[in-house]
C-alpha positions as CSV (number, residue, x, y, z in Angstrom):
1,X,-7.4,35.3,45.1
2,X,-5.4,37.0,47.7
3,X,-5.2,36.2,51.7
4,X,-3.6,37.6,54.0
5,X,-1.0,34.6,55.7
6,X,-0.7,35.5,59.5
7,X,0.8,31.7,59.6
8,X,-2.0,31.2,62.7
9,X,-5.1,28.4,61.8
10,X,-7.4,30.7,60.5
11,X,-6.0,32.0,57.2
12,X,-4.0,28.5,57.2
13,X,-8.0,27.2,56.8
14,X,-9.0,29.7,54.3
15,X,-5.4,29.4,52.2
16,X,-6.6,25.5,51.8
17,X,-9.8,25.6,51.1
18,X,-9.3,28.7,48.1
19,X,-6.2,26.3,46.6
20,X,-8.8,23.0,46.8
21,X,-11.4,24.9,45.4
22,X,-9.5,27.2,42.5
23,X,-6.2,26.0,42.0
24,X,-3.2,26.9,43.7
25,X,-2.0,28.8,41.0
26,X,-5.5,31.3,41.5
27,X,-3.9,32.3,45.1
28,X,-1.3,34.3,46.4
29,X,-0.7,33.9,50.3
30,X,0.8,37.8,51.4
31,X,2.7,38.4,54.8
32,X,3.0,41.1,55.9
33,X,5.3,41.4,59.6
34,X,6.2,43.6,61.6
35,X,9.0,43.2,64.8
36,X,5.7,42.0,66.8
37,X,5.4,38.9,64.6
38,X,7.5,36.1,66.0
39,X,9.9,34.2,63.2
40,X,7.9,30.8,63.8
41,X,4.7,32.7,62.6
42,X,6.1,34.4,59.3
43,X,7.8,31.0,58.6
44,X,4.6,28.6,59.2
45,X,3.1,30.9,56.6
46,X,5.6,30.6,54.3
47,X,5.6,26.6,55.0
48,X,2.2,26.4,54.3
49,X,2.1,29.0,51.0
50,X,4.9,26.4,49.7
51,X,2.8,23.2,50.7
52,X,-0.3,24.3,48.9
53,X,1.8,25.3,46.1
54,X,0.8,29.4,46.6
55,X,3.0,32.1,45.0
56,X,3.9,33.4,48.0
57,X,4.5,37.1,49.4
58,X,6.8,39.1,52.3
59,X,5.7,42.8,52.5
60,X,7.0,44.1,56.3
61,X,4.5,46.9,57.2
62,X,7.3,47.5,60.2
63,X,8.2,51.0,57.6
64,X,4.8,52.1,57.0
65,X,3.6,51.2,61.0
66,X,6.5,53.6,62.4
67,X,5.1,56.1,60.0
68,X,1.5,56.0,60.5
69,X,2.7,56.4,64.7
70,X,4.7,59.2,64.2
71,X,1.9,61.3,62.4
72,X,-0.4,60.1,65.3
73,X,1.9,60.8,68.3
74,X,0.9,64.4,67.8
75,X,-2.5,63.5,68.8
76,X,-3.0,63.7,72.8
77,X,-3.8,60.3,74.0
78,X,-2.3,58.4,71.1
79,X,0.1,55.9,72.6
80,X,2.2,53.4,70.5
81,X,1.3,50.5,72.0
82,X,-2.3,49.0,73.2
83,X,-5.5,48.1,71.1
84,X,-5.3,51.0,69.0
85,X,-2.2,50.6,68.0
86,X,-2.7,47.0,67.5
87,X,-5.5,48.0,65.6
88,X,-3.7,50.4,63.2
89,X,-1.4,47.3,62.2
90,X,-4.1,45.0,61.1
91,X,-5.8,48.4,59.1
92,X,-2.7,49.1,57.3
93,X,-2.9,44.9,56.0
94,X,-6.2,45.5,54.9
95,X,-5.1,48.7,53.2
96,X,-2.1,46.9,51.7
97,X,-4.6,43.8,50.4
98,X,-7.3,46.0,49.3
99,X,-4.8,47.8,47.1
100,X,-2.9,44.3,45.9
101,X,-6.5,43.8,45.2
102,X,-7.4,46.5,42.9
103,X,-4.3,46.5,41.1
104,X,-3.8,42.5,40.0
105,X,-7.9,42.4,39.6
106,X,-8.3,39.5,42.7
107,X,-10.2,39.7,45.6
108,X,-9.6,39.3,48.9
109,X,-10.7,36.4,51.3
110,X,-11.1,37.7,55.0
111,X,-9.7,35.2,57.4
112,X,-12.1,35.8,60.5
113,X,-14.3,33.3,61.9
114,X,-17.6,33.2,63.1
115,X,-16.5,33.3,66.6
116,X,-14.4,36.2,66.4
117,X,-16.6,38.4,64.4
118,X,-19.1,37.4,67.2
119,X,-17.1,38.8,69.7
120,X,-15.4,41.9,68.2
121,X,-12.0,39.9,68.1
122,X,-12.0,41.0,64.3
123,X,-10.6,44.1,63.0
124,X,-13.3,46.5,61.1
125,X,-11.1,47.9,58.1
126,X,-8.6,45.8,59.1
127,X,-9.3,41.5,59.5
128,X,-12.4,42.2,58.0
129,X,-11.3,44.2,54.9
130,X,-11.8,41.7,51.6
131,X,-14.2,40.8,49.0
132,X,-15.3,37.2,50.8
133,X,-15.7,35.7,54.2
134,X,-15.2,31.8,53.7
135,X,-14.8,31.3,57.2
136,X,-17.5,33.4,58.2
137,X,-20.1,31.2,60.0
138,X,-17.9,29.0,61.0
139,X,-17.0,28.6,64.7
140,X,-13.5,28.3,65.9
141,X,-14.2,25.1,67.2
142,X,-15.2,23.8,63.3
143,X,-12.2,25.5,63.0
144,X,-9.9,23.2,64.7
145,X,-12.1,20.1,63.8
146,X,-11.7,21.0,59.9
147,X,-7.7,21.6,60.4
148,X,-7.8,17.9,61.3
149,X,-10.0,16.9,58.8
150,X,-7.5,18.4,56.0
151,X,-4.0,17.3,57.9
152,X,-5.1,13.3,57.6
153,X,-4.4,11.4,54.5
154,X,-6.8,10.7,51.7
155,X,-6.6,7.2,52.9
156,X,-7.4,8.1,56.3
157,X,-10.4,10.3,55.2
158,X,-11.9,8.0,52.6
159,X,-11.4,5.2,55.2
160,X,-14.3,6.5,57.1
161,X,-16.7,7.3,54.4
162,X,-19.9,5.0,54.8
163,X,-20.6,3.3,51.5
């Protein structure tokens, strides 16, 4: 299995539930930066890959972003900066999984939430590129409520369990 680590709640959710379900040694946890991404992000997502126990991956798209904006700066309108080109940053992740994917033979688990596919927040070709949505009908609220269900200790969950 392959995610995409963004080191937000999201892919944090989806890197725990893939290691709980296969193994951590069945996932690899990929980030991929550029200079938009803030340190504290790209190292919550290596913190969390070394948690779980994921290999873990750093591919900076920073190289390929530049170059996919200089071949569009020719066209009129394109400007570096925006949706678009916000856009064009999460496309060239899902290109970079998608191909991770086909050559080590693993799919891809999108990271995107109900409530963000509901409203558009997620990235067609982009966020949404991958071979399974295991967050996909869940609501970021659920979201929040299951990241605080997996951060207590076995003692604390099984503590509540009606017998």
């Amino acid at each position: 299995m392959l995610i995409g680590l963004s080191g937000g709640i999201d892919s944090a959710i989806v890197a725990c539930i893939a290691a709980a379900a296969l193994g951590a040694e069945n996932v690899i946890g990929i980030t991929m930066p550029t200079k938009f991404n803030s340190q504290e992000t790209i190292s919550d997502a290596g913190r969390l890959a070394n948690n779980l126990g994921l290999e873990f991956l750093t591919i900076p798209i920073e190289p390929v972003l530049k170059e996919f904006d200089k071949a569009l700066i020719a066209v009129a309108g394109w400007r570096s900066e925006g949706i678009a080109y916000e856009n064009l940053q999460a496309r060239i992740r899902g290109s970079i999984l998608m191909s991770l994917s086909n050559n080590k033979g693993a799919i891809v688990l999108t990271t995107g939430n109900k409530s963000e596919t509901a409203v558009g927040y997620s990235t067609l070709y982009g966020d949404t590129a991958g071979g399974f949505a295991v967050i996909k009908d869940v609501p970021k609220t659920m979201i929040y409520k299951l990241a605080a269900h997996i951060t207590k200790s076995p003692i604390e969950r099984l503590s509540r369990i009606q017998l």
